[in-house]
Structure formats: structure tokens, C-alpha cells
N, CA, C and O atoms as a GROMACS GRO file, in nm:
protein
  584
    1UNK      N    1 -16.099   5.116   5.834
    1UNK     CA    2 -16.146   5.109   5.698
    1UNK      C    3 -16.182   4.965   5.667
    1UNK      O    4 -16.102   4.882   5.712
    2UNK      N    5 -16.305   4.909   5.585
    2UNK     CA    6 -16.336   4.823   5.576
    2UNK      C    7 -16.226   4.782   5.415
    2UNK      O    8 -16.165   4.853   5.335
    3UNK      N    9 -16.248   4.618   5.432
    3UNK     CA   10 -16.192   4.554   5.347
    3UNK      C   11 -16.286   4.512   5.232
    3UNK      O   12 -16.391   4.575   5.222
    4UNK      N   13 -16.255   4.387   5.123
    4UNK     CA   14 -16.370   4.368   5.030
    4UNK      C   15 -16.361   4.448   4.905
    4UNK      O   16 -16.265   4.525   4.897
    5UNK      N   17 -16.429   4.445   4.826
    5UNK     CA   18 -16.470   4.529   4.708
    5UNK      C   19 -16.456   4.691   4.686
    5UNK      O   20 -16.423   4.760   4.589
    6UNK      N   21 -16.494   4.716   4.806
    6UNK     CA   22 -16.452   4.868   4.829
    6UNK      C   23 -16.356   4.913   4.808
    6UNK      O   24 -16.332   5.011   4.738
    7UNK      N   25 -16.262   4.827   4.885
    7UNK     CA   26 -16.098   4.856   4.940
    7UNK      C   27 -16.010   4.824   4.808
    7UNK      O   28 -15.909   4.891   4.784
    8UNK      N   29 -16.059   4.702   4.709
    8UNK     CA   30 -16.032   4.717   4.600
    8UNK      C   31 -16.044   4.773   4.515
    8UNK      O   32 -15.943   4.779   4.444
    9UNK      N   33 -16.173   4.852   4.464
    9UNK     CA   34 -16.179   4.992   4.402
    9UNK      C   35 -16.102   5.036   4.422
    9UNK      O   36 -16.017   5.043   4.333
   10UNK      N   37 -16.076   5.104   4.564
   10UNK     CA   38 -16.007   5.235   4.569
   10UNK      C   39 -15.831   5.180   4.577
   10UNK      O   40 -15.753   5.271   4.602
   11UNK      N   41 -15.777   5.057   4.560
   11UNK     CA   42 -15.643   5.046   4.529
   11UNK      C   43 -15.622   5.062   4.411
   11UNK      O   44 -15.519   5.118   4.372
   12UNK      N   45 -15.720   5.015   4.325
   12UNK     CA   46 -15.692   4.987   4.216
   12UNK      C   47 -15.712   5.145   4.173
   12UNK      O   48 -15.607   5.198   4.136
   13UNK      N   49 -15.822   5.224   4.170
   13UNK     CA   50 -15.783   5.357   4.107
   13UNK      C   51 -15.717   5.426   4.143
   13UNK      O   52 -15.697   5.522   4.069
   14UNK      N   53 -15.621   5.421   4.313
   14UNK     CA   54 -15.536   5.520   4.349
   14UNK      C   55 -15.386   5.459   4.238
   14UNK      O   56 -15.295   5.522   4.184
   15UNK      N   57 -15.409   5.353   4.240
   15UNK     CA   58 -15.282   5.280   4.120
   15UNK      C   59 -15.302   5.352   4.008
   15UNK      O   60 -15.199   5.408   3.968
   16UNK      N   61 -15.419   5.373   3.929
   16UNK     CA   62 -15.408   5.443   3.813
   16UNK      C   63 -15.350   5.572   3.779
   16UNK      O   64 -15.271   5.609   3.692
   17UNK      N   65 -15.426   5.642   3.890
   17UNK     CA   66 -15.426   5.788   3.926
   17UNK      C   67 -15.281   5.806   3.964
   17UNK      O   68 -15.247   5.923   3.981
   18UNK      N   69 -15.180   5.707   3.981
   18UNK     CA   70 -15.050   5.809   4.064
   18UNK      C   71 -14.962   5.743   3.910
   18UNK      O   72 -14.862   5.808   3.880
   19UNK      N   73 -15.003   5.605   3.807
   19UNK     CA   74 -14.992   5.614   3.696
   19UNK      C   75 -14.955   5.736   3.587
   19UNK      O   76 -14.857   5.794   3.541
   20UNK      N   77 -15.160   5.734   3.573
   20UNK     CA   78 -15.153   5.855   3.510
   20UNK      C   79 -15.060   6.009   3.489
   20UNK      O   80 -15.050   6.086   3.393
   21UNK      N   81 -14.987   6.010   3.657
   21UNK     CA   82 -14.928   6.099   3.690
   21UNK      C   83 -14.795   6.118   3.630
   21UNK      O   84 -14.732   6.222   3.612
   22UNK      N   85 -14.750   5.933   3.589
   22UNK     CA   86 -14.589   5.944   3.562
   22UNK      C   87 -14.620   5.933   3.366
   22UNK      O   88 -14.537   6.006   3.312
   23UNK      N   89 -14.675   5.893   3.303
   23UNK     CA   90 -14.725   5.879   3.182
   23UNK      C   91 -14.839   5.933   3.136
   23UNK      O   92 -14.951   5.898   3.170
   24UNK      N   93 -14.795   6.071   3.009
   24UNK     CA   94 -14.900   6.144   2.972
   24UNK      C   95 -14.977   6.079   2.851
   24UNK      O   96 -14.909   6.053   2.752
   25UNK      N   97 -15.084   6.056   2.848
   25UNK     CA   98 -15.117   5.962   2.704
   25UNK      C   99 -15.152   6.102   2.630
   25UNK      O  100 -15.225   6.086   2.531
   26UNK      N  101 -15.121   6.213   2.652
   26UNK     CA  102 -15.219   6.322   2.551
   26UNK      C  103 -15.159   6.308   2.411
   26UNK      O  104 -15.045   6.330   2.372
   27UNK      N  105 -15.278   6.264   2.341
   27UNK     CA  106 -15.253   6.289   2.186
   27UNK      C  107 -15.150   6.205   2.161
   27UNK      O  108 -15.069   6.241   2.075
   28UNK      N  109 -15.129   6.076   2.229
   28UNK     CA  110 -15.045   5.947   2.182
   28UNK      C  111 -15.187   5.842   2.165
   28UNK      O  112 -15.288   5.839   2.234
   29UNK      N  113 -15.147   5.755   2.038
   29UNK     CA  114 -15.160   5.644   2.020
   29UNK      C  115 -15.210   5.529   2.128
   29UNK      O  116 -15.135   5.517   2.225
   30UNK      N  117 -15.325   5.444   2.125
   30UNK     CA  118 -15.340   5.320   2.226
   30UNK      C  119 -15.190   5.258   2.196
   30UNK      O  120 -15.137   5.248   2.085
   31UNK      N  121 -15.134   5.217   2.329
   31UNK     CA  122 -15.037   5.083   2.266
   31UNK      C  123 -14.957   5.096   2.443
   31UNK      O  124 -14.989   5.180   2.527
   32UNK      N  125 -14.882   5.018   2.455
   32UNK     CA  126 -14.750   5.016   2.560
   32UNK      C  127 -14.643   5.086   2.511
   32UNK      O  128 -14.575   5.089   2.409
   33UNK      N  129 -14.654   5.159   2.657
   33UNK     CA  130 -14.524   5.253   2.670
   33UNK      C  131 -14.383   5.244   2.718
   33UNK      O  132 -14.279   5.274   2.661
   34UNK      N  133 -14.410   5.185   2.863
   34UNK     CA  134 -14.326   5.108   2.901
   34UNK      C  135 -14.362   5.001   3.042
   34UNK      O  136 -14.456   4.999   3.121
   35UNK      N  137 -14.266   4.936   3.030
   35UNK     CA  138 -14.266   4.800   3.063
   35UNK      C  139 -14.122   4.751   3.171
   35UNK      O  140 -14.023   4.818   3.197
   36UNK      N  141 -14.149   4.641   3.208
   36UNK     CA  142 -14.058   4.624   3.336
   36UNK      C  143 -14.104   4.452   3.352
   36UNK      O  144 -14.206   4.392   3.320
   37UNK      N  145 -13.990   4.414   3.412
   37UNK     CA  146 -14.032   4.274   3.409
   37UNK      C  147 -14.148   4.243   3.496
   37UNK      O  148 -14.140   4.120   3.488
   38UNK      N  149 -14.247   4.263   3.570
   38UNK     CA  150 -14.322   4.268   3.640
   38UNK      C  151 -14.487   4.348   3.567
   38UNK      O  152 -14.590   4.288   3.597
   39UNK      N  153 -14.501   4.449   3.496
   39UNK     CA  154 -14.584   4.544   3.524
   39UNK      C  155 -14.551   4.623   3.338
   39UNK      O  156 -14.450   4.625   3.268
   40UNK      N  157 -14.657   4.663   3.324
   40UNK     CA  158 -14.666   4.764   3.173
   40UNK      C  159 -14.750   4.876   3.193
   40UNK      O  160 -14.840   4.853   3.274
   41UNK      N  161 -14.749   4.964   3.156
   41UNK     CA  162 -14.857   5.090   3.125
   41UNK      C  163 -14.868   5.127   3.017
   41UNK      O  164 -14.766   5.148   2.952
   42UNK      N  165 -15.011   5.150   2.956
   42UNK     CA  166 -15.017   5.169   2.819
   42UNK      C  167 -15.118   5.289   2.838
   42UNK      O  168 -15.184   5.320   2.937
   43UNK      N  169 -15.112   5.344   2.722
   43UNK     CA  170 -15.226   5.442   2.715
   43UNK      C  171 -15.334   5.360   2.622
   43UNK      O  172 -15.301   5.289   2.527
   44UNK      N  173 -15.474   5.385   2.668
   44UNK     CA  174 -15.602   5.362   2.588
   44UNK      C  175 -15.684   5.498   2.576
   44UNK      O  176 -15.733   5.541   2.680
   45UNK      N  177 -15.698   5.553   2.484
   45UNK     CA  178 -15.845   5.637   2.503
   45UNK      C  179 -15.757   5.736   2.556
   45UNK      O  180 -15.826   5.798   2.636
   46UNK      N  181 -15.584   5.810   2.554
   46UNK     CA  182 -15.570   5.923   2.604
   46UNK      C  183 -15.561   5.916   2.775
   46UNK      O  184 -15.532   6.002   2.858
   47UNK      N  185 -15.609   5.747   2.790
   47UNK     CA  186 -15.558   5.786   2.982
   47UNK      C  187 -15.460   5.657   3.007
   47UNK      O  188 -15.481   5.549   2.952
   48UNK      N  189 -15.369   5.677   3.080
   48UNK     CA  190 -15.260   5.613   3.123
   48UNK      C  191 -15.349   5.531   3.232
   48UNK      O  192 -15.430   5.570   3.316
   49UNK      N  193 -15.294   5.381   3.191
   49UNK     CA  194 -15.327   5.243   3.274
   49UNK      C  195 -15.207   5.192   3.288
   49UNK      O  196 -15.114   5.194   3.208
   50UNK      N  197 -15.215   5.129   3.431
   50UNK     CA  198 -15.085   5.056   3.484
   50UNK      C  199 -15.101   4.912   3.499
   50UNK      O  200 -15.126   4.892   3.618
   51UNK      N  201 -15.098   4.797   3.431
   51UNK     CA  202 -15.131   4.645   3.456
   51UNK      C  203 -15.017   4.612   3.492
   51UNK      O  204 -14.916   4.638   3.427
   52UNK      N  205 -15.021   4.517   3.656
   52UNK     CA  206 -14.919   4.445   3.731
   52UNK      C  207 -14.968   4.326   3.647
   52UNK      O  208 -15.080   4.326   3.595
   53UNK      N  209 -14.877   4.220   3.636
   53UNK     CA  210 -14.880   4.075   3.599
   53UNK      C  211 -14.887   4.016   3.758
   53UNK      O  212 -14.826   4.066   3.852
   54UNK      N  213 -14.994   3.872   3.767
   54UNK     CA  214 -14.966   3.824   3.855
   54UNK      C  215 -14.835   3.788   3.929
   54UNK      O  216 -14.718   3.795   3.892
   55UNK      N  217 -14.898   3.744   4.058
   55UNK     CA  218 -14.764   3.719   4.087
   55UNK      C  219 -14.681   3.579   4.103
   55UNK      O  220 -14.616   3.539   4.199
   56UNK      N  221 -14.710   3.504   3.945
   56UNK     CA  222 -14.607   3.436   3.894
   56UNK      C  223 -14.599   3.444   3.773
   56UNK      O  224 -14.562   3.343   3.713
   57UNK      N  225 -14.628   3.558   3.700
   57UNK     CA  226 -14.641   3.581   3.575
   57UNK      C  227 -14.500   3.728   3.594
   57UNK      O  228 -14.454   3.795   3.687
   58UNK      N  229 -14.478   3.716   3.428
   58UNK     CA  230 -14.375   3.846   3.384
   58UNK      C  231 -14.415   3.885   3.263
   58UNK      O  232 -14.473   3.815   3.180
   59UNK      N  233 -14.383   4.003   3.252
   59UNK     CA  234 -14.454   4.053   3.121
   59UNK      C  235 -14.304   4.010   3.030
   59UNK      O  236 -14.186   4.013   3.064
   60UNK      N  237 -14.407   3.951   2.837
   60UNK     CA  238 -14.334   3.915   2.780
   60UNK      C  239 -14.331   4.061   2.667
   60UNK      O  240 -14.437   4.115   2.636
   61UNK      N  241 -14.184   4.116   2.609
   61UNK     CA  242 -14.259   4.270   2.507
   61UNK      C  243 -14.258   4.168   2.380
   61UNK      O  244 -14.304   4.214   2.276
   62UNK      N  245 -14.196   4.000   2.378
   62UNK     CA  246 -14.260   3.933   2.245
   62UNK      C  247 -14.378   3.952   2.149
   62UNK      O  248 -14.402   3.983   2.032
   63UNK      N  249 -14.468   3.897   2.320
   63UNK     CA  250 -14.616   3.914   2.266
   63UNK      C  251 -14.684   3.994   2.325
   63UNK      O  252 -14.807   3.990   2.320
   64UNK      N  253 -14.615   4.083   2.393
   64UNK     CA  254 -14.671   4.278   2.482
   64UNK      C  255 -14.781   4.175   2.545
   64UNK      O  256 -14.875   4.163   2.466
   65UNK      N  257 -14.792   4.123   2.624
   65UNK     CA  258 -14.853   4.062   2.752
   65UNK      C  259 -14.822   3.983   2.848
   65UNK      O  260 -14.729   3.911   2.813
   66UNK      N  261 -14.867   3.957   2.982
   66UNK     CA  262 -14.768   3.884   3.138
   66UNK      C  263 -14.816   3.742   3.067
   66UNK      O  264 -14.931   3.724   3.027
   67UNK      N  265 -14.750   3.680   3.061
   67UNK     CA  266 -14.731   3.540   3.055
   67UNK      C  267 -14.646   3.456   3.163
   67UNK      O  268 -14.545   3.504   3.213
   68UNK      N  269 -14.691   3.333   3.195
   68UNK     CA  270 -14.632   3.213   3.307
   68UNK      C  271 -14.520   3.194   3.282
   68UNK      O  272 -14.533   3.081   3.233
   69UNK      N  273 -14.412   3.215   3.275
   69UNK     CA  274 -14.271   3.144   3.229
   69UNK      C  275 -14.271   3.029   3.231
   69UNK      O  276 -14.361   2.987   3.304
   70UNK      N  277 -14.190   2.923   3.166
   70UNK     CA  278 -14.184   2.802   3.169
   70UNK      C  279 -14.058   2.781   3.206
   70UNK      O  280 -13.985   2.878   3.221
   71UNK      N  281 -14.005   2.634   3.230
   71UNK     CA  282 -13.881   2.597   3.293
   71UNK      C  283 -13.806   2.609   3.147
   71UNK      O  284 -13.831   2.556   3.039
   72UNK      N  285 -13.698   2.705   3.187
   72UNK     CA  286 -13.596   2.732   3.051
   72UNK      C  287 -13.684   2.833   3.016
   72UNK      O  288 -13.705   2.793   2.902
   73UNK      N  289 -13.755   2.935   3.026
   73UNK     CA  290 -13.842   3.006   2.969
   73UNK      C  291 -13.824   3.115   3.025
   73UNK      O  292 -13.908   3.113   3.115
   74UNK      N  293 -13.750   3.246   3.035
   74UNK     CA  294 -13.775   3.370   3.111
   74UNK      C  295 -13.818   3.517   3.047
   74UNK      O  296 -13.758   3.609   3.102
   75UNK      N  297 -13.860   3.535   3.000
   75UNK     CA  298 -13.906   3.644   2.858
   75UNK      C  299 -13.844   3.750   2.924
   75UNK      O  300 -13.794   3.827   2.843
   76UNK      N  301 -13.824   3.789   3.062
   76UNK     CA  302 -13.782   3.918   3.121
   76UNK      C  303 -13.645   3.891   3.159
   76UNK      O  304 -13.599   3.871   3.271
   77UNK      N  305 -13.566   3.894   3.004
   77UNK     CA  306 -13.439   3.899   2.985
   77UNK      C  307 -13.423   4.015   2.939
   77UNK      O  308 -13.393   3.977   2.826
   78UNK      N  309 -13.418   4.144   2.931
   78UNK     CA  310 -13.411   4.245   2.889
   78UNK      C  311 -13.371   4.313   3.009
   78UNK      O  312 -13.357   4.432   2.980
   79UNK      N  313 -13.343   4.292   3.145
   79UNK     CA  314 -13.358   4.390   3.226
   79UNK      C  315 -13.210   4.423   3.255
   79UNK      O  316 -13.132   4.327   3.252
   80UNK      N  317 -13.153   4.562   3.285
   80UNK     CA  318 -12.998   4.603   3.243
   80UNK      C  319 -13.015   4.635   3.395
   80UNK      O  320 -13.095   4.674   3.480
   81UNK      N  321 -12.830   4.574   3.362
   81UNK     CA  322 -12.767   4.620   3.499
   81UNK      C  323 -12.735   4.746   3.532
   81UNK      O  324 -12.687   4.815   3.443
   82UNK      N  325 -12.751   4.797   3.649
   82UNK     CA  326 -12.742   4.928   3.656
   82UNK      C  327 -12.660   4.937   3.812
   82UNK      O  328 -12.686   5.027   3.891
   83UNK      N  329 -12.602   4.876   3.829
   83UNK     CA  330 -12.530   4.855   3.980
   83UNK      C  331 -12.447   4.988   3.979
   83UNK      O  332 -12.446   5.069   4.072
   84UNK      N  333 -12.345   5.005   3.804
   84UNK     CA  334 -12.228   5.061   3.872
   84UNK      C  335 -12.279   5.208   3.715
   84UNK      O  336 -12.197   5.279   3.657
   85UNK      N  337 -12.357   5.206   3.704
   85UNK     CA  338 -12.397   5.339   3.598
   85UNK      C  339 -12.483   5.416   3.687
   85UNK      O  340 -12.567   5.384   3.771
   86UNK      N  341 -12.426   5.563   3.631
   86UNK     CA  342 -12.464   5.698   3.677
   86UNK      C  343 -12.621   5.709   3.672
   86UNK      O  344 -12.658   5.652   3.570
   87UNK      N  345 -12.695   5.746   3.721
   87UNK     CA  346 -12.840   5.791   3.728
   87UNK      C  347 -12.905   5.872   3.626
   87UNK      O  348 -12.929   5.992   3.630
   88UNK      N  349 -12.937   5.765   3.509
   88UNK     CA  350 -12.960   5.836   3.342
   88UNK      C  351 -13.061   5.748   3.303
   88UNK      O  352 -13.094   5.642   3.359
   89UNK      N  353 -13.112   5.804   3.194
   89UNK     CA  354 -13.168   5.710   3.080
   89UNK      C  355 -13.074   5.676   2.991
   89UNK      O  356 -12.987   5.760   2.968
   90UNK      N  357 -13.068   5.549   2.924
   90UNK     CA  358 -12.979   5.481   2.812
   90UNK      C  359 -13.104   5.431   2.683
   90UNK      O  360 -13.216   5.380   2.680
   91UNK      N  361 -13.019   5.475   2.604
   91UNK     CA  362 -13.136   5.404   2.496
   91UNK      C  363 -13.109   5.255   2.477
   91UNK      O  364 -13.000   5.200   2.488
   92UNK      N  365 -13.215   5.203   2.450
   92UNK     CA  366 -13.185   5.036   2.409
   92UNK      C  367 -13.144   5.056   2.281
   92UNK      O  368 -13.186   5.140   2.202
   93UNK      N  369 -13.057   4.973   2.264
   93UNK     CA  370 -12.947   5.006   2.145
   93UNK      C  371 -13.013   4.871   2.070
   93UNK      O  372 -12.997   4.857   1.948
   94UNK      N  373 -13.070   4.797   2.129
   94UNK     CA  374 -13.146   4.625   2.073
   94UNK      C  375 -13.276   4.646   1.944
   94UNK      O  376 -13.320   4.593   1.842
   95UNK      N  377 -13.303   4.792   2.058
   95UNK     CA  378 -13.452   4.831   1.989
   95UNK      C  379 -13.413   4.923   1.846
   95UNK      O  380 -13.499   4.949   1.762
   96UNK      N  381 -13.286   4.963   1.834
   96UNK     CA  382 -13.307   5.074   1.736
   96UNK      C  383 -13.295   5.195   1.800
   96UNK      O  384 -13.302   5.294   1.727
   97UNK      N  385 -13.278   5.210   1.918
   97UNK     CA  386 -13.321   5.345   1.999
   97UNK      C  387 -13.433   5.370   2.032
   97UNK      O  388 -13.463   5.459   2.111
   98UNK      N  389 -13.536   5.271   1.958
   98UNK     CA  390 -13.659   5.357   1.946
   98UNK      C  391 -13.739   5.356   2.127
   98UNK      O  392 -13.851   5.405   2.141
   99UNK      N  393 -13.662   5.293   2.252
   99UNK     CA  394 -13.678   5.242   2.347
   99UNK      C  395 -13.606   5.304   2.425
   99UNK      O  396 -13.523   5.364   2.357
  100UNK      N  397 -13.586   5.329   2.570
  100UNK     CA  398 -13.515   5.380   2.660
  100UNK      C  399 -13.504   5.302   2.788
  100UNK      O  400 -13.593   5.218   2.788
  101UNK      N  401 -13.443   5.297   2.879
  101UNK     CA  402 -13.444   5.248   3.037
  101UNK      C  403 -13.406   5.330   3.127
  101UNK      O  404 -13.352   5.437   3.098
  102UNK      N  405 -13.424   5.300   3.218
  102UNK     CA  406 -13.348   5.447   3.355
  102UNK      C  407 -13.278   5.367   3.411
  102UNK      O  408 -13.295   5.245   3.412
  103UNK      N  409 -13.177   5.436   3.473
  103UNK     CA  410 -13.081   5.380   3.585
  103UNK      C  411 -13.108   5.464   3.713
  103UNK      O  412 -13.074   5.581   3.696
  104UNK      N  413 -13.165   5.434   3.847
  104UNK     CA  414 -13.155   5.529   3.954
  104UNK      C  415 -13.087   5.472   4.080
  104UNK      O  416 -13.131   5.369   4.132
  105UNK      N  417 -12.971   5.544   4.134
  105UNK     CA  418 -12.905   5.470   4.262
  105UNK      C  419 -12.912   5.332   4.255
  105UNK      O  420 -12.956   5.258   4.343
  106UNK      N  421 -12.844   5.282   4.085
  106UNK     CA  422 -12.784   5.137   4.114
  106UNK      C  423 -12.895   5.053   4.041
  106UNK      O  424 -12.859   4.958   3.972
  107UNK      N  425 -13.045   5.088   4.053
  107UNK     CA  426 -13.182   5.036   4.040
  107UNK      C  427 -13.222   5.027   3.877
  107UNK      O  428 -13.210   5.136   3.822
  108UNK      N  429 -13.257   4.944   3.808
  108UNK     CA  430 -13.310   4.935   3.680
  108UNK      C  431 -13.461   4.975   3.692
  108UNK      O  432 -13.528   4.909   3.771
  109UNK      N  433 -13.530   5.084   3.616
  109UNK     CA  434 -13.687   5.103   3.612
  109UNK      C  435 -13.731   5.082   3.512
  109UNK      O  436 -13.807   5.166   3.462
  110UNK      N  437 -13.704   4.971   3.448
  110UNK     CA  438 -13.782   4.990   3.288
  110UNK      C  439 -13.761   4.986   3.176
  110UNK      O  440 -13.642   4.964   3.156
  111UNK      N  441 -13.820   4.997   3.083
  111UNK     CA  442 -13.835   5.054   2.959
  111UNK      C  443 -13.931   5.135   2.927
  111UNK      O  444 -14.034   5.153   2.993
  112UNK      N  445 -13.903   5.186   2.830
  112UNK     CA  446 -14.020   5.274   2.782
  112UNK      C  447 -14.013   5.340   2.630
  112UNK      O  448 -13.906   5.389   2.593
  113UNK      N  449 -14.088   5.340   2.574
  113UNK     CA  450 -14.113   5.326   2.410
  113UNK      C  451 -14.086   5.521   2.367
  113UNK      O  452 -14.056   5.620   2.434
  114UNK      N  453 -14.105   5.506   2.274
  114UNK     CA  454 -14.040   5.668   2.251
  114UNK      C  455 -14.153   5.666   2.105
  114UNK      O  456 -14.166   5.576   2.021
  115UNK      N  457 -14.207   5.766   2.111
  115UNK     CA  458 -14.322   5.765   2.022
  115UNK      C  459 -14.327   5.716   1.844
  115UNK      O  460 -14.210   5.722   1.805
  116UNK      N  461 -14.375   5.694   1.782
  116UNK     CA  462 -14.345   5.622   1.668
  116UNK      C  463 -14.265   5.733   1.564
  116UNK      O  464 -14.316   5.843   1.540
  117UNK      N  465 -14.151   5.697   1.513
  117UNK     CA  466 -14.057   5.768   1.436
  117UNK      C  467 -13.956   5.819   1.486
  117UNK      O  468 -13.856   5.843   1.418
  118UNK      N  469 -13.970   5.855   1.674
  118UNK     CA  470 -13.869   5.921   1.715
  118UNK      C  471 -13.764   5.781   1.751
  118UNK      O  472 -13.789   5.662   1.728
  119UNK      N  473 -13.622   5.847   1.822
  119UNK     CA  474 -13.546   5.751   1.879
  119UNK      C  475 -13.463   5.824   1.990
  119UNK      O  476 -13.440   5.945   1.986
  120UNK      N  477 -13.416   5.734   2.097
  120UNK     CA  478 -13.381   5.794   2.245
  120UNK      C  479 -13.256   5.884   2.168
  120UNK      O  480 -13.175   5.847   2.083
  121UNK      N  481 -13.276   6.026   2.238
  121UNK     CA  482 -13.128   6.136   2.266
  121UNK      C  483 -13.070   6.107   2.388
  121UNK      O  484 -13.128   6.166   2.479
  122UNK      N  485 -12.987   6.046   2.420
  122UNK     CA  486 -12.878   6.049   2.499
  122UNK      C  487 -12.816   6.202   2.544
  122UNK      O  488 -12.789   6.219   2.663
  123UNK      N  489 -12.796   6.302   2.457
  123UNK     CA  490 -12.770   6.385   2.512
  123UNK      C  491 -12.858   6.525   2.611
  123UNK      O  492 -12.816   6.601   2.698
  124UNK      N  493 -13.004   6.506   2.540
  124UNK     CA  494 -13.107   6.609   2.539
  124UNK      C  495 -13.182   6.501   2.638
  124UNK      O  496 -13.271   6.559   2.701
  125UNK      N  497 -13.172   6.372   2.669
  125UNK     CA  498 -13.262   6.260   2.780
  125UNK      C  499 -13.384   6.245   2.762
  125UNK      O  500 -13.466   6.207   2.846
  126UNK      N  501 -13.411   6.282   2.617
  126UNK     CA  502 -13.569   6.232   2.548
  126UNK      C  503 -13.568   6.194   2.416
  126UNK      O  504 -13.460   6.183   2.360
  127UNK      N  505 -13.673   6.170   2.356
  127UNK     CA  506 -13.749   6.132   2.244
  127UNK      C  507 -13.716   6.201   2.102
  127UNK      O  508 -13.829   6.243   2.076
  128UNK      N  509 -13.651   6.233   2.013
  128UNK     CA  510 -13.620   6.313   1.917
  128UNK      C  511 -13.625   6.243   1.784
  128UNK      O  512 -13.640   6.122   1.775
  129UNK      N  513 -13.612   6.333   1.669
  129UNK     CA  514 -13.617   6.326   1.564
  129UNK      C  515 -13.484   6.226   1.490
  129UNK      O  516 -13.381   6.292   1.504
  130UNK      N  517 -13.465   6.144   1.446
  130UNK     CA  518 -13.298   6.050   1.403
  130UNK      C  519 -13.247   6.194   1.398
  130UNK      O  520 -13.229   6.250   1.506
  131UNK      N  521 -13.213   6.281   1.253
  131UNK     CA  522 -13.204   6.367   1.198
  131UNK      C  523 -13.150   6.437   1.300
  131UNK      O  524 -13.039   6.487   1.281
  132UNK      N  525 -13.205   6.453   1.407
  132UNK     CA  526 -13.141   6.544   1.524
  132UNK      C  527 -13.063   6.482   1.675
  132UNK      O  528 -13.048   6.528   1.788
  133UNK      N  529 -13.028   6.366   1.613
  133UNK     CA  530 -13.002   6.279   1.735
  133UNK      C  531 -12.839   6.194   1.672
  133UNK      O  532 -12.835   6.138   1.563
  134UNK      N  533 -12.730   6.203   1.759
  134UNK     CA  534 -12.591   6.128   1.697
  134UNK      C  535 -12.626   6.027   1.666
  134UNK      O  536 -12.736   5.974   1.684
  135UNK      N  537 -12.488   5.969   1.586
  135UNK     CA  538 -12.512   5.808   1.624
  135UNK      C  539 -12.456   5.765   1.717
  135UNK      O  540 -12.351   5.820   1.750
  136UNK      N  541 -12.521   5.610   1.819
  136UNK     CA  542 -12.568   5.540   1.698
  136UNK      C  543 -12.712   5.506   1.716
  136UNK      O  544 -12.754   5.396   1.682
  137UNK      N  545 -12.798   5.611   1.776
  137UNK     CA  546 -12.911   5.627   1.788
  137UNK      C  547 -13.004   5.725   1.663
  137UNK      O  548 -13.119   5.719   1.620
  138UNK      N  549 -12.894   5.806   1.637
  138UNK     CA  550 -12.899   5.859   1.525
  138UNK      C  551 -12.861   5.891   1.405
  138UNK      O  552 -12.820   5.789   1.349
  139UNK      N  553 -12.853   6.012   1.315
  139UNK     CA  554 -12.824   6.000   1.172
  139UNK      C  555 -12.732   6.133   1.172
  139UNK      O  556 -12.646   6.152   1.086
  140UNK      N  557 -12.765   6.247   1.304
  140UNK     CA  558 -12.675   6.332   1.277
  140UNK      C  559 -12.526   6.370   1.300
  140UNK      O  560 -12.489   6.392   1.416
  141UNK      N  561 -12.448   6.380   1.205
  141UNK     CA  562 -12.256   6.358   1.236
  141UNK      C  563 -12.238   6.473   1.281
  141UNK      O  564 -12.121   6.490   1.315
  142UNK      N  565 -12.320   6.585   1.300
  142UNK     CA  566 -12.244   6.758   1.342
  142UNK      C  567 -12.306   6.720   1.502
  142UNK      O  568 -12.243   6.791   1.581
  143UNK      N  569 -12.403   6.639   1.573
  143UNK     CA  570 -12.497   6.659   1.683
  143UNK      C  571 -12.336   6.627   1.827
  143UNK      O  572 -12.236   6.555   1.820
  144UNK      N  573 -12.367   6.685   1.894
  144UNK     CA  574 -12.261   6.629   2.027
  144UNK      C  575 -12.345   6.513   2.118
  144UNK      O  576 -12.464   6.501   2.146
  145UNK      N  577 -12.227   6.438   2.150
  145UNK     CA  578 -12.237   6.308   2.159
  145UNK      C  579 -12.225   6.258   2.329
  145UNK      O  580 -12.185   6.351   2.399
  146UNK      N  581 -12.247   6.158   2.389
  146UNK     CA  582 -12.215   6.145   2.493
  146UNK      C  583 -12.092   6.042   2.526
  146UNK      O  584 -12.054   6.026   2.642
   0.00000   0.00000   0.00000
């Protein structure tokens, strides 16, 4: 297989395409979904895009774009330890809930935004209504808790 322009096309859209696959933009909002110290995917236009930050850049969610770090400067302070937690999503408790992260075999993957109004269920492992979600992600005192 030849190298060049070609070979870049087709990395770059097989990157989108296996994207697209993990993030549905249907009938969401343009904006970032989630994010990782390295890399963001946002939906535009209903299709899921995956932007890597160079590679001496980290994405900042300050100003939702990869920026250079500076000395004393690391914006990708957000990233949770996950060495000795079970293989879950946790809501960011920083954000309001309105945010989530995964834990897999030890591994941190992320963040990821939870659509506007909802906030992470801990018990149900998605996106919900406050109203239907405990605290302290939520508002409801009858909901079971983790």
C-alpha cells in the first residue's frame, strides 16, 4: 500500500468511522462529549468527530481545546485513578454530575458529558433526569443508591 495523502485520507476516516461507532450524535446538540487528556469527540452536524491533540499538546475542558502546556501548567488534571476501582462509570462529582468517566481493568477512559439537563445515574450507568437520580447526583430520597 502506498504512503502520502492517500494513506492519510484513509487513517483519518477509518478514525472517524470506528468514532462514530462509539458516540451517537443523533438529535444531540454541536458541542464535546467527551474528552481525555490526549483526544475529544464532539458531535457537529449529527456526526461524531474524534480530534487527537498533537503530540505535545493536551486537551484543556477550560477552554474545550488541545493546548501546549506550560512549565507549572498541566490542564489534564482531571484524570482519576482507577488502579484499584471495579470496572464502572463514576459520575464527576466536580461537574455536578452532569459528566461521567469509566474505569476498565485498572485503566481511566475519559470523560464524557451527559446531555444538557440530565446528570450521571450511578445506579441505572447513564444519563437521567435529577428527579430520578439519588443524591448526590441527584434530587431523589426514595431512588436506591450505590
Amino acid at each position: 500500500m502506498s504512503s502520502g495523502p492517500s494513506m492519510l485520507f484513509w487513517t483519518v476516516l477509518l478514525g472517524v468511522i470506528a468514532v462514530s461507532a462509539g458516540l451517537d450524535c443523533t438529535g444531540k446538540p454541536d458541542g464535546i462529549y467527551e474528552y481525555s487528556c490526549f483526544y475529544y469527540a464532539m458531535c457537529s452536524q449529527g456526526v461524531a468527530i474524534e480530534i487527537r491533540c498533537n503530540t505535545t499538546d493536551v486537551f484543556d475542558p477550560d477552554v474545550m481545546r488541545c493546548v501546549t502546556p506550560g512549565i507549572g501548567y498541566w490542564p489534564c488534571n482531571d484524570v482519576e485513578d482507577c488502579t484499584w476501582k471495579p470496572d464502572s462509570r463514576y459520575p464527576d462529582l466536580g461537574s455536578g454530575c452532569k459528566s461521567y468517566y469509566t474505569c476498565n481493568n485498572g485503566f481511566f477512559y475519559g470523560h464524557n458529558y451527559c446531555p444538557q439537563g440530565l446528570v450521571f445515574d450511578s445506579v441505572k450507568q447513564l444519563c437521567n433526569w435529577p428527579q430520578d437520580v439519588a443524591p448526590p447526583c441527584g434530587t431523589c430520597v426514595s431512588c436506591e443508591q450505590i
